[in-house]
Backbone bond lengths (Angstrom), bond angles and torsions (degrees), N, CA, C in turn:
res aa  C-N    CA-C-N  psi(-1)  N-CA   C-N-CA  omega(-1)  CA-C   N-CA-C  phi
1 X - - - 1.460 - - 1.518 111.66 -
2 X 1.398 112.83 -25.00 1.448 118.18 -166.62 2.080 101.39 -68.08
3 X 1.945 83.56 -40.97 2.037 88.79 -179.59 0.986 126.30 -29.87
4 X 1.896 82.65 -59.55 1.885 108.82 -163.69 1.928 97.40 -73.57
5 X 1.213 123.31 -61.64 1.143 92.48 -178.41 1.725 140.60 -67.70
6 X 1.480 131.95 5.94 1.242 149.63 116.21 1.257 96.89 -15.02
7 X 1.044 121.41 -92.25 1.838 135.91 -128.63 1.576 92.27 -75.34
8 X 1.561 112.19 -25.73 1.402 104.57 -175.98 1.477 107.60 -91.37
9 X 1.553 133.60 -32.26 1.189 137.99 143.24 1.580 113.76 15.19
10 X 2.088 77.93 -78.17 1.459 109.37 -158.48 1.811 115.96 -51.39
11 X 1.681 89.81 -45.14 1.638 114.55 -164.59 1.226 109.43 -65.37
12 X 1.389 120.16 -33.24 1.766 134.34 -178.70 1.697 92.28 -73.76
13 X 1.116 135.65 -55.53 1.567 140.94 179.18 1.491 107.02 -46.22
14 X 1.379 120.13 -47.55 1.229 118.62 165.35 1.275 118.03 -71.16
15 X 1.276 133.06 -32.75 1.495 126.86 -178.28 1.481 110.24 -52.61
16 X 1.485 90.11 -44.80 2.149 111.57 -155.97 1.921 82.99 -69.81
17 X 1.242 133.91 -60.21 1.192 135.51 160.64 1.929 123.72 -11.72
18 X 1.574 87.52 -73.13 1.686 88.07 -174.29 1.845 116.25 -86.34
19 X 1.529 99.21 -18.29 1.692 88.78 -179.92 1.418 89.34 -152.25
20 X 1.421 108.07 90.86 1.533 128.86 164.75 1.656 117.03 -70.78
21 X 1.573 102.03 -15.64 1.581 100.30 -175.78 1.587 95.63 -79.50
22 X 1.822 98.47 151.58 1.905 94.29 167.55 1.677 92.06 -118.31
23 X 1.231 117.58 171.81 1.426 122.51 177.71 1.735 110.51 -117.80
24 X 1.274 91.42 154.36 1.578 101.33 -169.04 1.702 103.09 -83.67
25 X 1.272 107.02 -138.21 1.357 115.41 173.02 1.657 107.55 -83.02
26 X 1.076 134.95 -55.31 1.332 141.18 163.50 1.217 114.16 -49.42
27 X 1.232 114.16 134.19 1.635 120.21 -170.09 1.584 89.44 -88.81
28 X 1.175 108.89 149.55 1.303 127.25 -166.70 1.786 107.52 -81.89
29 X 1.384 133.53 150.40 1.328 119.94 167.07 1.285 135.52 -61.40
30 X 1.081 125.58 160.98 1.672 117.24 -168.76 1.478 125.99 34.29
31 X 1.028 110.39 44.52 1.566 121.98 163.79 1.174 129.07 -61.10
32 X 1.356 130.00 157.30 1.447 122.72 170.30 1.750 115.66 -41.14
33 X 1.102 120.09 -47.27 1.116 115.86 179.64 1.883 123.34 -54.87
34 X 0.784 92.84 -25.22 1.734 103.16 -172.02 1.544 98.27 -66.96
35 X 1.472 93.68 152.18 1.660 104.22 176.65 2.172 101.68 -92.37
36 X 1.535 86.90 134.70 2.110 79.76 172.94 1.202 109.55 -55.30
37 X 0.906 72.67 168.53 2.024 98.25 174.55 1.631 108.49 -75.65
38 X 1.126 121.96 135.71 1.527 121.92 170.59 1.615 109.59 -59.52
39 X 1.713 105.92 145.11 0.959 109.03 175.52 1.715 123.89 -121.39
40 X 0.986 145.25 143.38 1.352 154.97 168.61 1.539 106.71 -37.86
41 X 1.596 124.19 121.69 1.264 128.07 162.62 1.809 111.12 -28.33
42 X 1.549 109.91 117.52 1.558 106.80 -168.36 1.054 92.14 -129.09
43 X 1.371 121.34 167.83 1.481 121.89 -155.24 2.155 77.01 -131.35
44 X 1.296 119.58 100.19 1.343 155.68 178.01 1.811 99.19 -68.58
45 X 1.782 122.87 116.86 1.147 118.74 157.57 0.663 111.71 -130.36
46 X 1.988 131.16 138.84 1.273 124.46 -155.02 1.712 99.91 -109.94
47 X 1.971 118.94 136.64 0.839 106.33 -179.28 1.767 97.28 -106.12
48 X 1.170 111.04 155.22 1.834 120.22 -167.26 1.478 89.29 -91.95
49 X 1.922 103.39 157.98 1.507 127.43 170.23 2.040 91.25 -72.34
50 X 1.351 83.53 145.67 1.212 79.55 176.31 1.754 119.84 -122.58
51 X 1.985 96.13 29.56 1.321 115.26 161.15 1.453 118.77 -161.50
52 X 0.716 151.31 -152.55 1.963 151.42 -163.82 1.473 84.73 -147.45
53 X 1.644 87.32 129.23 1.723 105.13 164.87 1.412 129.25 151.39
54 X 1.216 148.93 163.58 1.197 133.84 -172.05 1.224 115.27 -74.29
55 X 1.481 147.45 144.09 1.198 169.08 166.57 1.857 107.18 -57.43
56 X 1.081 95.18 89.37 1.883 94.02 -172.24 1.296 118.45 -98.28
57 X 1.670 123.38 -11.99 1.446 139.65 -177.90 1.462 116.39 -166.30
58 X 1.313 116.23 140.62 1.908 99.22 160.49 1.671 79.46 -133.31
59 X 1.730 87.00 159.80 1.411 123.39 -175.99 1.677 94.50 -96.31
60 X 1.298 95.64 81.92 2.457 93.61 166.67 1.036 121.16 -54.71
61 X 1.274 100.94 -41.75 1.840 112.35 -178.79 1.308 103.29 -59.47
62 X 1.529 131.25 -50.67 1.462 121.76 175.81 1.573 135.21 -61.59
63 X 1.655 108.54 -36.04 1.752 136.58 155.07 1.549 91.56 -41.36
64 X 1.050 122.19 -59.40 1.977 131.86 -142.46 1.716 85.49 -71.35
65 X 1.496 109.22 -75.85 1.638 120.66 167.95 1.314 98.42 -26.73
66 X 1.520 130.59 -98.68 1.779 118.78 -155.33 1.143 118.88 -57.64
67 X 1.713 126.75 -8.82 1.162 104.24 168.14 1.510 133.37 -95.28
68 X 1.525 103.27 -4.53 1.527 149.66 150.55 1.432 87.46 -33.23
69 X 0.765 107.09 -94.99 2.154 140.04 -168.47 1.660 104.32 -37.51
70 X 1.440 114.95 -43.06 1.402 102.97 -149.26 2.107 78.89 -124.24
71 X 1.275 92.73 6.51 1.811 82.13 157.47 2.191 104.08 69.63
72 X 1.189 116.37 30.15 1.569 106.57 -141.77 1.796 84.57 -159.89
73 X 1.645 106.01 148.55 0.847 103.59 168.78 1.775 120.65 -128.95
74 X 1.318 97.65 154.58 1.291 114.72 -165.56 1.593 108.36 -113.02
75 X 1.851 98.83 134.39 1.497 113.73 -161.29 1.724 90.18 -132.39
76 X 0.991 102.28 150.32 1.788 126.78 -158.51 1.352 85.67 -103.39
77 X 0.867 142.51 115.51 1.786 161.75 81.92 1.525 107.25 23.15
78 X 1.144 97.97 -60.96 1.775 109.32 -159.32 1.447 107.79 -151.16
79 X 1.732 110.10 144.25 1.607 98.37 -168.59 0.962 90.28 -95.52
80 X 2.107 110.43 -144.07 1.242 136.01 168.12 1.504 115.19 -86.80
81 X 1.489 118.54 121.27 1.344 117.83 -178.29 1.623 109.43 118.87
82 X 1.755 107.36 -15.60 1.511 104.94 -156.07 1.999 90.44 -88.27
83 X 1.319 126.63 165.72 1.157 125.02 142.20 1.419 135.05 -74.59
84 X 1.098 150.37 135.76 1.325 144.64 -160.58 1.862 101.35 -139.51
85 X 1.267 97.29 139.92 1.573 89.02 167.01 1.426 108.54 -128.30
86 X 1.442 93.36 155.07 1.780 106.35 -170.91 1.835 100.26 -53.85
87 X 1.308 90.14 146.16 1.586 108.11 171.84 1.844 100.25 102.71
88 X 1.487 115.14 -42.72 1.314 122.17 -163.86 1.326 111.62 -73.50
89 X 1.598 142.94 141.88 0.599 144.75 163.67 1.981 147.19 -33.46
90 X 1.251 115.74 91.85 1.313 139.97 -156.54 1.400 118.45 -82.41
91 X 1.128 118.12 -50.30 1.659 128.67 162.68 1.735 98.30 -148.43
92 X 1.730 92.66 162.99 0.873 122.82 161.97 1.971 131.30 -90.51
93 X 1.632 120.17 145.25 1.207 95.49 156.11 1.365 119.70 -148.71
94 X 1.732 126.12 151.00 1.865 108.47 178.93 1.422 87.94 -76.22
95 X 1.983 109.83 143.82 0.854 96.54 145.85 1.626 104.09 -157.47
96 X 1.309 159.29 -98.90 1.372 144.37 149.67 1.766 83.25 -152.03
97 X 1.093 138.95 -53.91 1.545 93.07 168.51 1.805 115.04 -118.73
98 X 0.864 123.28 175.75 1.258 150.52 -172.86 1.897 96.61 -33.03
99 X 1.652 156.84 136.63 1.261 149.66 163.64 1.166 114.09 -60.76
100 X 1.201 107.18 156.90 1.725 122.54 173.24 1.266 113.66 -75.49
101 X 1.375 128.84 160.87 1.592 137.08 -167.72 2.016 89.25 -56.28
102 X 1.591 96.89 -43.40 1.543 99.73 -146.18 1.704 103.76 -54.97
103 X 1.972 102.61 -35.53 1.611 106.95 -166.48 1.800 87.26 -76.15
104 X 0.891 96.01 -39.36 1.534 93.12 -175.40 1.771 117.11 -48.90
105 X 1.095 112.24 -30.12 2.141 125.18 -175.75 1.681 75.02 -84.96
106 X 1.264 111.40 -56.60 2.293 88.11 -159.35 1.301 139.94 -40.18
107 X 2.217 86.55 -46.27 1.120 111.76 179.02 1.597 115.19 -79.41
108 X 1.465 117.94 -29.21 1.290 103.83 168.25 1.964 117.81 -74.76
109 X 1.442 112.78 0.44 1.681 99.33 -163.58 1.333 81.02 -90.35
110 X 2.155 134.86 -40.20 1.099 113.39 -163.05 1.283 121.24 -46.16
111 X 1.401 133.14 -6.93 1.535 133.78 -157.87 1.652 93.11 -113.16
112 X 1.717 104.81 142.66 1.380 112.56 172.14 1.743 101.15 -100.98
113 X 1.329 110.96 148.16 1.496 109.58 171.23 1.473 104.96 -156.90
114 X 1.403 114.27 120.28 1.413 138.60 163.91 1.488 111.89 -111.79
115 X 1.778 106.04 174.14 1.252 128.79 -178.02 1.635 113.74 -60.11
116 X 1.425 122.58 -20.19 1.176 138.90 -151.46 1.331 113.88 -145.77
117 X 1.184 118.53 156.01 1.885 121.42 178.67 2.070 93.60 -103.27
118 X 1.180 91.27 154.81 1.573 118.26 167.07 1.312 126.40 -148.19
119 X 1.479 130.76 145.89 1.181 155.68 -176.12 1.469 119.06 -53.53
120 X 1.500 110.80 -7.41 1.533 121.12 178.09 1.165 116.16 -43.70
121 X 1.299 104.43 -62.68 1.515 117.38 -146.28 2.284 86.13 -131.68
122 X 0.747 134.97 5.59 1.236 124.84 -149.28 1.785 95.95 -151.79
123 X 1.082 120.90 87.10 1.923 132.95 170.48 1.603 113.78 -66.37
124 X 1.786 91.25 -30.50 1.714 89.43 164.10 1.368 135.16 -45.11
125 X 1.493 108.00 -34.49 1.379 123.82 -158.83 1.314 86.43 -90.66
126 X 0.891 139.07 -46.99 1.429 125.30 -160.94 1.189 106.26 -72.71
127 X 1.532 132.36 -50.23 1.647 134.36 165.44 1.799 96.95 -44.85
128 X 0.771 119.69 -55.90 1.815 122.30 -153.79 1.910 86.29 -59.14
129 X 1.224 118.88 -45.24 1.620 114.37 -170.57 1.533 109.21 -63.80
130 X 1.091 106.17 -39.87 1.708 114.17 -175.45 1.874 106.52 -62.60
131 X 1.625 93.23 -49.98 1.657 92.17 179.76 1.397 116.10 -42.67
132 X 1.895 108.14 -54.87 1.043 113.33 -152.73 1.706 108.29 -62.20
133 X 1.586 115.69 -40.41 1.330 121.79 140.75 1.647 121.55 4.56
134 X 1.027 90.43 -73.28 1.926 107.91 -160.26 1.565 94.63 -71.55
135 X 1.410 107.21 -59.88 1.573 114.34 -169.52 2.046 108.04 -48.62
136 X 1.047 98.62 -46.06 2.059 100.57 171.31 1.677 96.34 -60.97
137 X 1.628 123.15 -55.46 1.611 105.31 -162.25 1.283 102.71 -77.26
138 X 1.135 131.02 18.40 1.628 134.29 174.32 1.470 124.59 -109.62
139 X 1.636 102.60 -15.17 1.438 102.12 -179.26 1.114 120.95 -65.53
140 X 1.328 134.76 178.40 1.564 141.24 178.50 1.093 101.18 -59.87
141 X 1.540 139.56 -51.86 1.199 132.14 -144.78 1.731 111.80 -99.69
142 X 1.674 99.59 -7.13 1.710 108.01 -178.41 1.327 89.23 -99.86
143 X 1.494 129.48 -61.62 1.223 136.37 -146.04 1.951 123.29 31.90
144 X 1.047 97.75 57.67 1.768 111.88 -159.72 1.556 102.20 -100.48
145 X 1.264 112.78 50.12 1.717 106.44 171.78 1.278 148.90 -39.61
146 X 1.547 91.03 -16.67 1.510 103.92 169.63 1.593 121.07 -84.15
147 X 1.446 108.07 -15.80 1.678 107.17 170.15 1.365 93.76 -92.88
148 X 1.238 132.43 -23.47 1.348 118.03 -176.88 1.720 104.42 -60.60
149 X 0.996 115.28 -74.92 1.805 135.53 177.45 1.575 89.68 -32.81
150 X 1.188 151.07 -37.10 1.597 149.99 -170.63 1.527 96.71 -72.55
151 X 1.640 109.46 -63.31 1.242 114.32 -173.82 1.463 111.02 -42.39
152 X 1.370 113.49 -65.47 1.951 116.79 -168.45 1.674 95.49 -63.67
153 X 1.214 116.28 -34.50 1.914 89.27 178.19 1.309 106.85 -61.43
154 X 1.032 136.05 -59.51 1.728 143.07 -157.83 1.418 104.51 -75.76
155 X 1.786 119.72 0.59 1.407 129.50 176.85 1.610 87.68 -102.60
156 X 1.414 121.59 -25.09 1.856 125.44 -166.76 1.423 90.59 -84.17
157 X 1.193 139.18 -38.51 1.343 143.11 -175.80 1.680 115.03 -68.95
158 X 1.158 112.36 -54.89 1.420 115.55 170.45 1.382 118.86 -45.02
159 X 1.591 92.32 -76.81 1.909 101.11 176.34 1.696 125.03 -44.41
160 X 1.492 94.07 -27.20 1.849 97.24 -168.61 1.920 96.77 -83.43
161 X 1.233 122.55 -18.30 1.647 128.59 157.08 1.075 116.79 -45.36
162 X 1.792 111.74 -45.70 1.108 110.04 -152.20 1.476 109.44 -101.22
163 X 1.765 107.49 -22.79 1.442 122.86 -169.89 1.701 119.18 -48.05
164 X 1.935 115.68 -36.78 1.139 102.31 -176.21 1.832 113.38 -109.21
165 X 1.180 99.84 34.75 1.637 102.70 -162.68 1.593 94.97 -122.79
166 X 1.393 96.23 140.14 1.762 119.70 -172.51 1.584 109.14 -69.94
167 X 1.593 121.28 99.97 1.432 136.28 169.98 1.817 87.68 -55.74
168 X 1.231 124.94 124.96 2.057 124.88 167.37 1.638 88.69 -73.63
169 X 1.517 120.11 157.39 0.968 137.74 -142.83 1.841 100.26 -95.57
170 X 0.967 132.73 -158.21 1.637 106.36 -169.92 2.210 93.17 -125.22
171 X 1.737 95.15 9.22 1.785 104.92 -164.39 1.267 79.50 -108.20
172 X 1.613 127.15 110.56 1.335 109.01 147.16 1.509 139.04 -120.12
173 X 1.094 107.73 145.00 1.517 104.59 -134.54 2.164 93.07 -111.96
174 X 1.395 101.86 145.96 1.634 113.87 178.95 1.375 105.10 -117.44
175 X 1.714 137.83 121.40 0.975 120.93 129.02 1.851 83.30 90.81
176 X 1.140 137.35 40.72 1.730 132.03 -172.36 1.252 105.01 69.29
177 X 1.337 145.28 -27.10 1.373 152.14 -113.55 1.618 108.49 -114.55
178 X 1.313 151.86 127.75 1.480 129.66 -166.54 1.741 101.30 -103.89
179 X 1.264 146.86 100.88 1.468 166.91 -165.06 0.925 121.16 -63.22
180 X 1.763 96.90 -77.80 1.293 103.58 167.68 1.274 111.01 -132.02
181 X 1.694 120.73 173.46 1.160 137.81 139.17 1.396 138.45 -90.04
182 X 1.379 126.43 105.30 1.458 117.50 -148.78 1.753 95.78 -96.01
183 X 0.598 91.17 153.50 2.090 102.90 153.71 1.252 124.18 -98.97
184 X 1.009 121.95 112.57 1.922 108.83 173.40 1.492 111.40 -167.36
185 X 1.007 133.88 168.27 1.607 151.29 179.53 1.656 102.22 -45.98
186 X 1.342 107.84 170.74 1.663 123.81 -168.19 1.135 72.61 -168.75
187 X 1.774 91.90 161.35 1.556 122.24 -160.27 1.373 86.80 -88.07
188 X 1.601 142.04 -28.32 0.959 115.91 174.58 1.169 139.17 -83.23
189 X 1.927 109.53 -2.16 1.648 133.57 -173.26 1.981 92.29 -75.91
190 X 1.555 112.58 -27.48 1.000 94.76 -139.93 1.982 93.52 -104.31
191 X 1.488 89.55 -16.35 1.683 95.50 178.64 1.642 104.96 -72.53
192 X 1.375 123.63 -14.11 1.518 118.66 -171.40 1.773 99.03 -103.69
193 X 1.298 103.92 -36.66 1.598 97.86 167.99 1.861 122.62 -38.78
194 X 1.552 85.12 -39.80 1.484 101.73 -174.62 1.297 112.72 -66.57
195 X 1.495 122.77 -60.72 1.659 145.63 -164.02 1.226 102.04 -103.98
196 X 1.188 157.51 3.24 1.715 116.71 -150.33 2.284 67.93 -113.29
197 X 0.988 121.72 -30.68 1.694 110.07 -163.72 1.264 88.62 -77.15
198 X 1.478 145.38 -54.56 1.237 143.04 -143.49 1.736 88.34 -91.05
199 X 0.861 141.12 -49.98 1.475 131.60 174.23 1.432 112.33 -37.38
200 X 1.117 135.29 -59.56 1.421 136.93 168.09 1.665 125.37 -60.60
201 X 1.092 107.27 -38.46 1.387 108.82 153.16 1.561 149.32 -44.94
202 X 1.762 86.25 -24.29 1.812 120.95 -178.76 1.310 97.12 -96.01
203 X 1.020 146.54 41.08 1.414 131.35 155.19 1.209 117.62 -42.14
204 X 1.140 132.55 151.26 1.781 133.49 149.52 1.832 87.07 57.48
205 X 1.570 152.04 -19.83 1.226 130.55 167.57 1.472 126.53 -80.10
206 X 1.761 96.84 105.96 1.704 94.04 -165.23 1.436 109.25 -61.91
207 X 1.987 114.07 -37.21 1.524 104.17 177.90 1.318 117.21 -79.82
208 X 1.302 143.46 2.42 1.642 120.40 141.12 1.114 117.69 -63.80
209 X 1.849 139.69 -56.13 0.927 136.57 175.22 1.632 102.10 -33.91
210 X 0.863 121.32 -80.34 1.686 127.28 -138.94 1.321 86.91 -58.79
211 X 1.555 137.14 -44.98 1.467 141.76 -161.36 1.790 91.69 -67.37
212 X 0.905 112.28 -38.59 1.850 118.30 176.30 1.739 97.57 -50.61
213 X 0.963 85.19 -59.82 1.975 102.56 -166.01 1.506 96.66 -45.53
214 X 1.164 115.80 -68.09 1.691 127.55 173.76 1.127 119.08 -19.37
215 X 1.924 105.45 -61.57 1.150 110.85 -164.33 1.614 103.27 -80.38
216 X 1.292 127.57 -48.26 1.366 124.21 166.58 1.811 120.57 -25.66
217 X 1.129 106.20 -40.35 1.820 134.77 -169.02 1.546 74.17 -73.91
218 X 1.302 125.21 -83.59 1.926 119.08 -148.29 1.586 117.78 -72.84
219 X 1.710 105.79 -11.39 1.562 111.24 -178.79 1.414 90.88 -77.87
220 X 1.422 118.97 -44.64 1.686 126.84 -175.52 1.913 111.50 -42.99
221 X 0.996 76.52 -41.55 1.819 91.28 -170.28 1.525 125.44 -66.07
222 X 1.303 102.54 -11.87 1.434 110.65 -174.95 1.582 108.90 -125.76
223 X 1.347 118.35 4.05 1.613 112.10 175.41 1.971 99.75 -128.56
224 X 1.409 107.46 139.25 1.269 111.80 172.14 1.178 109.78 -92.06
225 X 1.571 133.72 -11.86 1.285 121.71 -141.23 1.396 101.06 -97.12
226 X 1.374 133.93 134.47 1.268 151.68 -167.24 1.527 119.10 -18.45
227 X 2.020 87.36 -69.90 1.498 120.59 -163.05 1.491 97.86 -68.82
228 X 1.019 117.36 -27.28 1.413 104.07 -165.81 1.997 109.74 -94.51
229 X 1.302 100.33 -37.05 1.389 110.95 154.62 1.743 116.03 -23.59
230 X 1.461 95.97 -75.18 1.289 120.52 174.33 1.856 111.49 -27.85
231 X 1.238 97.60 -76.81 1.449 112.92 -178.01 1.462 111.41 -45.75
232 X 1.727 110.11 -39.80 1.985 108.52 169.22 1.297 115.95 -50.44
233 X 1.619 99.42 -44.63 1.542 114.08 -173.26 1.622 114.47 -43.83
234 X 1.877 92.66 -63.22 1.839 104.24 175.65 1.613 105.13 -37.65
235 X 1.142 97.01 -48.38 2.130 92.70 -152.33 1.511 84.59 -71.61
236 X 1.307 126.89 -72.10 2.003 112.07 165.95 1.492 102.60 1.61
237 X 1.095 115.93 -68.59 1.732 103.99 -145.13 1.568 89.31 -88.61
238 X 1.113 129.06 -33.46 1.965 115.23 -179.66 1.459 99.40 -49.21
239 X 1.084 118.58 -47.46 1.180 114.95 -151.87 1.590 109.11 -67.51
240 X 1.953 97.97 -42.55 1.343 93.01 178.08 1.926 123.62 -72.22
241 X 1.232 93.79 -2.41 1.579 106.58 174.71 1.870 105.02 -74.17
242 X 1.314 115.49 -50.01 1.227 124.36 -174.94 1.697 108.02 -67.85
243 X 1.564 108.62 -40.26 1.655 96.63 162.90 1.489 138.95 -40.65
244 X 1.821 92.32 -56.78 1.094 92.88 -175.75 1.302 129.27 -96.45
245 X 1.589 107.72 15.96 1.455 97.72 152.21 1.646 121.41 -133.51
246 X 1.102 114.86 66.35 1.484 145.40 -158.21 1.482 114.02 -161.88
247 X 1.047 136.86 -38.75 1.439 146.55 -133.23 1.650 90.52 -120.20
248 X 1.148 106.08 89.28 1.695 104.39 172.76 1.322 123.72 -72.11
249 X 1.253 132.38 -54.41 1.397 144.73 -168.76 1.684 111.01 -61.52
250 X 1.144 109.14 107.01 1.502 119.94 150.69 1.705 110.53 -3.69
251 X 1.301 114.21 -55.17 1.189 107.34 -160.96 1.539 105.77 -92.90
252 X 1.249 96.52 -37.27 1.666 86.06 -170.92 1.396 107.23 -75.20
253 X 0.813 149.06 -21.26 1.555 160.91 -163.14 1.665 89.74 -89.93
254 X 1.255 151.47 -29.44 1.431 129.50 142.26 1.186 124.30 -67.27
255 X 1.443 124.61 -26.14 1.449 137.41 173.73 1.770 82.36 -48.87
256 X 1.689 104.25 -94.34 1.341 92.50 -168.09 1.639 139.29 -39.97
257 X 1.314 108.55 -20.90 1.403 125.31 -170.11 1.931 102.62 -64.75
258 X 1.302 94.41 -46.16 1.697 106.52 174.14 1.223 120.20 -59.52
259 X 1.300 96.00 -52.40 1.823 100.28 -175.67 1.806 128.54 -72.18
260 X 1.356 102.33 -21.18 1.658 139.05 176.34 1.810 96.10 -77.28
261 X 1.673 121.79 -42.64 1.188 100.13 -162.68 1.411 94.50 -90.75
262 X 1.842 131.48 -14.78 1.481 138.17 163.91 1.617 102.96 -43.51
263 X 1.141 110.19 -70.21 1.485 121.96 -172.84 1.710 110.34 -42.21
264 X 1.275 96.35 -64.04 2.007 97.29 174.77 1.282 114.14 -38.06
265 X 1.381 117.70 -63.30 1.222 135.88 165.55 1.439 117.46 -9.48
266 X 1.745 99.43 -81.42 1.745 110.24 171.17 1.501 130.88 -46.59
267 X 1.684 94.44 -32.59 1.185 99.90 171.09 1.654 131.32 -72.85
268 X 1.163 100.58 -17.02 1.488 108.64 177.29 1.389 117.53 -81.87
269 X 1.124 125.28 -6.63 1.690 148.93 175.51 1.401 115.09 -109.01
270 X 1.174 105.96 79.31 1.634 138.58 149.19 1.978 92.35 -14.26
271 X 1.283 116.99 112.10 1.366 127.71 156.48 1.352 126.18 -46.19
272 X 1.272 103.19 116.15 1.982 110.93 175.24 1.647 110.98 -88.61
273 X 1.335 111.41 -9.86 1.541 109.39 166.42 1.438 124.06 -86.50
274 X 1.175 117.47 14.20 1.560 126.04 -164.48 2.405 89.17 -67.73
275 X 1.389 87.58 142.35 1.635 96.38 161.92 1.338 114.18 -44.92
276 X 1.209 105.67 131.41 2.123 98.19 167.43 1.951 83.16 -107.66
277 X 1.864 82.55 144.62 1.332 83.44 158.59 1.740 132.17 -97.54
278 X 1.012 119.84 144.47 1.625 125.93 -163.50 1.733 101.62 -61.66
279 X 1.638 101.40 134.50 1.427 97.16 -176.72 1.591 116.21 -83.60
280 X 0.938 125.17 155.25 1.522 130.77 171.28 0.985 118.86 -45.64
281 X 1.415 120.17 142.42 1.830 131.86 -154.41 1.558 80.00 -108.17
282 X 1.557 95.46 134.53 1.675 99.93 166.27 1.452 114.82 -76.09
């Protein structure tokens, strides 16, 4: 318990890090949810990693700068957290001919790459450690439900950080101008990172399921915004798919039946605790 709560520590430190904004009742503009903006036939040159290794940071401010500089915009290949191997393609850029070695060294230094992933820049990793957690106390041969049930709270803790706070959009734009294209996580990359392995793992376990249900119910409770609603909703209904055909016992299979039709319920009731944001001081 001491791991998982560490690792979840860590993952909330990174959240408060990469998306410090929270959102009010109004979903904020250009959100993850939004579709980009169309773009103009661009003539795309790919610059290569120019080593093998995990993606542990990029420098935006420096992407934002060269594409500032060279008038051109630059699209991310690969985020933070991904593996990349030398030769393969690292970013993108418009440009009409092919970059110079020099844009070519900038754009490859903005990127950090080590042997290993870290929690810096990357919340994935920290959810992905906790899963992997749950997925061993879940196997046949551990069957340890009680670290499992630890794991999805301290997975309920993370996500509910993250549930009412503004993901910046992945188009970022200078001056009217569109810069870059970033790569990175969505609240919904990061709610399935969490559940979609440990959901399958719970077969026939009514107390993971229902602890799922819970946590679905309290991530619900703290975000108004549609899309993301939506996505609680989906994992709601997997789950109730996995109940009812897993769940042998007469009894527990109303256990769940009750607690599944609680959960719908909540979900259909739009949150009155959502943040208001503070109005402007004259």
């Amino acid at each position: 318990s001491s791991i998982i709560a560490f690792a979840a520590e860590e993952t909330i430190h990174a959240i408060d890090r990469l998306f410090p904004q929270r959102l009010g009742h109004s979903l904020a503009q250009a959100g993850e949810g939004q579709s980009p903006p169309p773009l103009q036939d661009q003539k795309w040159h790919l610059v290569p990693a120019d080593e093998s290794g995990y993606i542990q940071g990029v420098d935006n401010t420096a992407l934002l700068r060269l594409a500032r500089q060279r008038k051109t915009i630059v699209r991310m290949e690969r985020g933070v957290g991904e593996f990349v191997v030398e030769g393969t393609p690292l970013v993108s850029l418009t440009l009409e001919a092919p970059p110079d070695s020099e844009t070519m060294i900038e754009l490859q230094a903005a990127f950090s790459l080590s042997r290993y992933r870290t929690m810096e820049q990357d919340a994935a990793f920290g959810i992905r450690q906790i899963v992997d957690v749950a997925l061993k106390s879940l196997s046949p041969g551990i069957n340890d439900t009680t670290t499992g049930v630890t794991c999805v709270d301290y997975l309920t803790t993370i996500l509910a950080r993250l549930a009412p706070r503004q993901i910046p959009s992945s188009h970022r734009y200078e001056d009217g101008n569109l810069r870059v294209i970033a790569k990175g996580p969505s609240f919904q990359s990061l709610l399935s990172e969490g559940f979609d392995q440990i959901r399958e793992s719970a077969k026939g376990n009514l107390g993971i399921m229902q602890r799922m249900l819970g946590s679905l119910e309290t991530i619900a409770s703290l975000t108004a915004d549609s899309s993301r609603r939506q996505a609680l909703h989906e994992h709601v209904e997997w789950i109730a798919e996995l109940g009812r055909r897993t769940l042998e016992s007469p009894h527990d299979r109303t256990c769940f039946e009750r607690r599944l039709g609680q959960v719908r319920e909540a979900l259909k009731t739009e949150p009155v605790s959502t943040i208001q944001e503070q109005p402007a001081k004259a």
